[in-house]
C-alpha positions in Angstrom: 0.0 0.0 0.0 1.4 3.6 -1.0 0.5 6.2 0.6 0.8 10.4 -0.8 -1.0 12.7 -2.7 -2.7 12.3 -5.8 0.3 14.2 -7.7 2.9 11.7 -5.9 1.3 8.7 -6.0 0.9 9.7 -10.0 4.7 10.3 -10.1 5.5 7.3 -8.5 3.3 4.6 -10.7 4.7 6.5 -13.8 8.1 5.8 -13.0 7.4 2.3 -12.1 5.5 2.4 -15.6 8.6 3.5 -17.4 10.8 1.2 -15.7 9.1 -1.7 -16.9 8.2 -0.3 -20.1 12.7 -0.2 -20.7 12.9 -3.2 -19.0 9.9 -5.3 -21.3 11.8 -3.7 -24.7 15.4 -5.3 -23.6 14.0 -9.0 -22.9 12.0 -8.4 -26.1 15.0 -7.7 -28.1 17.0 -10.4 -26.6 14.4 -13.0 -26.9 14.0 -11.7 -30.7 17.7 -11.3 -31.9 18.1 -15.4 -30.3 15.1 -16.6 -31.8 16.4 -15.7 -35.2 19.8 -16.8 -34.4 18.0 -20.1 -34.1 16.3 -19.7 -36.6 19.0 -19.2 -39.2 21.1 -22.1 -37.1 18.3 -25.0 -35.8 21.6 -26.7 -34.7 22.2 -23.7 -31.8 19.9 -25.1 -29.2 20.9 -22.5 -26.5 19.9 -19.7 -28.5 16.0 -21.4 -28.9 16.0 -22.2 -24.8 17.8 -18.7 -24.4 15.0 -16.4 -26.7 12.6 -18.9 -25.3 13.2 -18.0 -21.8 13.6 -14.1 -22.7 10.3 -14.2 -24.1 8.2 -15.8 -21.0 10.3 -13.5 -18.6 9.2 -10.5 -21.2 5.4 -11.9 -21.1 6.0 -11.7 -17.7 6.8 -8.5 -17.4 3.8 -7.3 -18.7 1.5 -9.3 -16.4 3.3 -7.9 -13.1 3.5 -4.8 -10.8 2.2 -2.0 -12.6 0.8 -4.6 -15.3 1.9 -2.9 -18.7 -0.7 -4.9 -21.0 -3.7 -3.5 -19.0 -2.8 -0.1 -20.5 -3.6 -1.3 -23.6 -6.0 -4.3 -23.2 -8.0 -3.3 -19.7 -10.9 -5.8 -20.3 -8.4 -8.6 -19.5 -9.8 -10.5 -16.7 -7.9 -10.2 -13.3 -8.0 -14.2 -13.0 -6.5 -15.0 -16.2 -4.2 -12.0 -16.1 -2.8 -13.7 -12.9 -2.5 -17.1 -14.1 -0.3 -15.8 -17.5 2.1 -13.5 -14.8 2.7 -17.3 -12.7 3.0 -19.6 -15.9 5.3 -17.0 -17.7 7.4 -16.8 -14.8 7.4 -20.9 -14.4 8.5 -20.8 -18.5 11.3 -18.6 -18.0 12.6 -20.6 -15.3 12.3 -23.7 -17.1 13.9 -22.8 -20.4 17.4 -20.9 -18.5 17.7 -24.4 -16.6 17.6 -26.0 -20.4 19.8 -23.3 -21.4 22.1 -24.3 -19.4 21.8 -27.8 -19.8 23.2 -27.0 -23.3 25.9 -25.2 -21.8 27.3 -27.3 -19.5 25.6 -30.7 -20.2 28.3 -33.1 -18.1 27.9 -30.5 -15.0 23.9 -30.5 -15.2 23.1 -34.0 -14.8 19.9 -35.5 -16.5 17.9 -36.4 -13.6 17.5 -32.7 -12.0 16.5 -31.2 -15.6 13.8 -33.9 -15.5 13.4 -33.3 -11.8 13.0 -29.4 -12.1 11.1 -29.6 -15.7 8.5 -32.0 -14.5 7.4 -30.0 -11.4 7.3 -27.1 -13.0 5.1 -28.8 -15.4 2.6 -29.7 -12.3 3.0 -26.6 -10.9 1.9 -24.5 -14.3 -1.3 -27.3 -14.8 -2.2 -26.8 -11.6 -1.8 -23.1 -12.1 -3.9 -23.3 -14.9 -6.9 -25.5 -13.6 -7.2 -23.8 -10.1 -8.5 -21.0 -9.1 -6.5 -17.8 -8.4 -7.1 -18.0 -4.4 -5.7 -21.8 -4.4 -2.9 -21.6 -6.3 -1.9 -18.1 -5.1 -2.1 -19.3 -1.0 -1.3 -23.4 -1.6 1.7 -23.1 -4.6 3.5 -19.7 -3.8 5.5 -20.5 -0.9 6.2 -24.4 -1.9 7.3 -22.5 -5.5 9.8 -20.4 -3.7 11.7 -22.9 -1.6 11.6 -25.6 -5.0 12.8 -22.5 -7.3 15.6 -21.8 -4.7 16.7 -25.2 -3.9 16.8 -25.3 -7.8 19.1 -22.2 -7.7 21.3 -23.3 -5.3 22.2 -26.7 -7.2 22.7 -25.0 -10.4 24.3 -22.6 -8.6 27.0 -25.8 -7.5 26.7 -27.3 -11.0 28.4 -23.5 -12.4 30.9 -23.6 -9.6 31.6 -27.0 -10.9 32.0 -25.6 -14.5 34.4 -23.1 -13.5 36.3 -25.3 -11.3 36.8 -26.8 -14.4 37.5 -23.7 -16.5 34.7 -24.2 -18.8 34.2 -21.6 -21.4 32.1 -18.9 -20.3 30.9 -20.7 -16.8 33.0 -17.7 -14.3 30.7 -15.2 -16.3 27.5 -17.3 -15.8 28.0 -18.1 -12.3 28.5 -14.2 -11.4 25.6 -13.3 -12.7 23.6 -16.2 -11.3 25.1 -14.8 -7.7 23.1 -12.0 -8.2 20.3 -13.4 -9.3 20.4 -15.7 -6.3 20.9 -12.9 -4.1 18.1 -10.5 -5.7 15.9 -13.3 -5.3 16.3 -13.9 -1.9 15.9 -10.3 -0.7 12.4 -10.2 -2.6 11.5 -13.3 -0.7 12.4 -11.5 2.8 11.2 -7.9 1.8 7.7 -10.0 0.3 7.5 -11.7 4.0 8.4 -7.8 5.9 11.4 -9.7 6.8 13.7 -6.6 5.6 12.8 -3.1 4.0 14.6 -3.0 0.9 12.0 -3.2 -2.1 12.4 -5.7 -5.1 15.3 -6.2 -6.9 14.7 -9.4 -8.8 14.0 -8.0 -11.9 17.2 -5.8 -11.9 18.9 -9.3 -10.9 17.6 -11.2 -13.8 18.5 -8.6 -16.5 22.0 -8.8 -14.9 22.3 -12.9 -15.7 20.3 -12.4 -19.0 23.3 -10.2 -19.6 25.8 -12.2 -18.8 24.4 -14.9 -20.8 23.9 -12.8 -23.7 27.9 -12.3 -23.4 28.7 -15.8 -23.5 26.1 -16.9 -26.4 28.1 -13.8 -28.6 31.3 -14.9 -27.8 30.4 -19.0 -28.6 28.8 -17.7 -32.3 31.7 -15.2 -32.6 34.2 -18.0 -31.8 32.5 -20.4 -34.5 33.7 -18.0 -37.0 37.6 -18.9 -36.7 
């Protein structure tokens, strides 16, 4: 709850507004120039699970906070506007663990990717069968501790990867630290645990960058 004057509180939901708005246009870029990539190469699996994954986060985007596609479509119902921002949100988690699956396929052992990609099948199903008060109460907190859990092993198998000195792993796993921690403090600021605001966002475009970085530098690197 915010509370100000009219003028403030007008201020305030603009900026929000025009945060997203930069934020939705870089994942929407991203997820464009990759799907193309793929496109042009159907070989270059990361750059489908990559785009993929930009794309859900970007839908994702839109369905959140200040909820960018009510601006322009406001007769969306408020149940299925809720279901899209949860299932776009379990998408783009599902296709970066893929993504890296392609990456790093000897450190990111088969039986978590089916592990992590068949709960998050149940999870979205159920998502999209129940109703908003069920799934909102009964699969929000059991999401967060399986999504972090999830983190935290992938966040091992990259450690692994570097340990290793596998190409582009160091720059993966830094940005996944911030992730990890980004996450985390929206999970305590959500509970009035700290009094920070959310960050997760910011932390997500920081490892979308820094696998952006390592895709260009694989396709620059097939060149020679």
């Amino acid at each position: 709850i915010y509370l100000g004057t009219e003028r403030g509180i007008a201020r305030f939901w603009n900026r929000i507004s025009w945060h997203e708005s930069i934020l939705f246009g870089i994942f929407f870029i991203i997820s464009a120039y990759h799907l193309a990539l793929y496109a042009l190469r159907r070989k270059e699996l990361e750059s489908l699970f990559f785009g993929l994954a930009c794309t859900f986060y970007s839908v994702r985007i839109l369905t959140s906070d200040s909820m960018l596609i009510l601006q322009a479509y406001p007769e969306i119902p408020w149940g299925a506007l809720l279901k899209v921002q949860y299932i776009s949100f379990y998408g783009a988690f599902g296709f970066f663990i893929l993504f890296l699956r392609t990456l790093f396929p000897a450190e990111f052992h088969r039986k978590f990717i089916i592990a992590v990609e068949s709960t998050l099948c149940v999870i979205a199903a159920a998502t999209a069968v129940l109703p908003s008060a069920a799934y909102s109460f009964w699969l929000s907190k059991p999401f967060e501790v399986f999504a972090l859990a999830s983190m935290l092993c992938a966040m091992l198998f990259l450690a692994l990867a570097s340990v290793r000195k596998k190409d582009g792993a160091f720059v993966i796993l830094a940005g996944f630290l911030v992730l990890i921690v980004t996450a985390v403090n929206d999970m305590l600021y959500t509970s009035q645990m700290i009094n920070t605001g959310y960050f997760v966002k910011l932390g997500f475009l920081v490892f979308v960058f820094s696998h952006a970085f390592v895709l260009a530098k694989r396709f620059t690197n097939s060149f020679y």
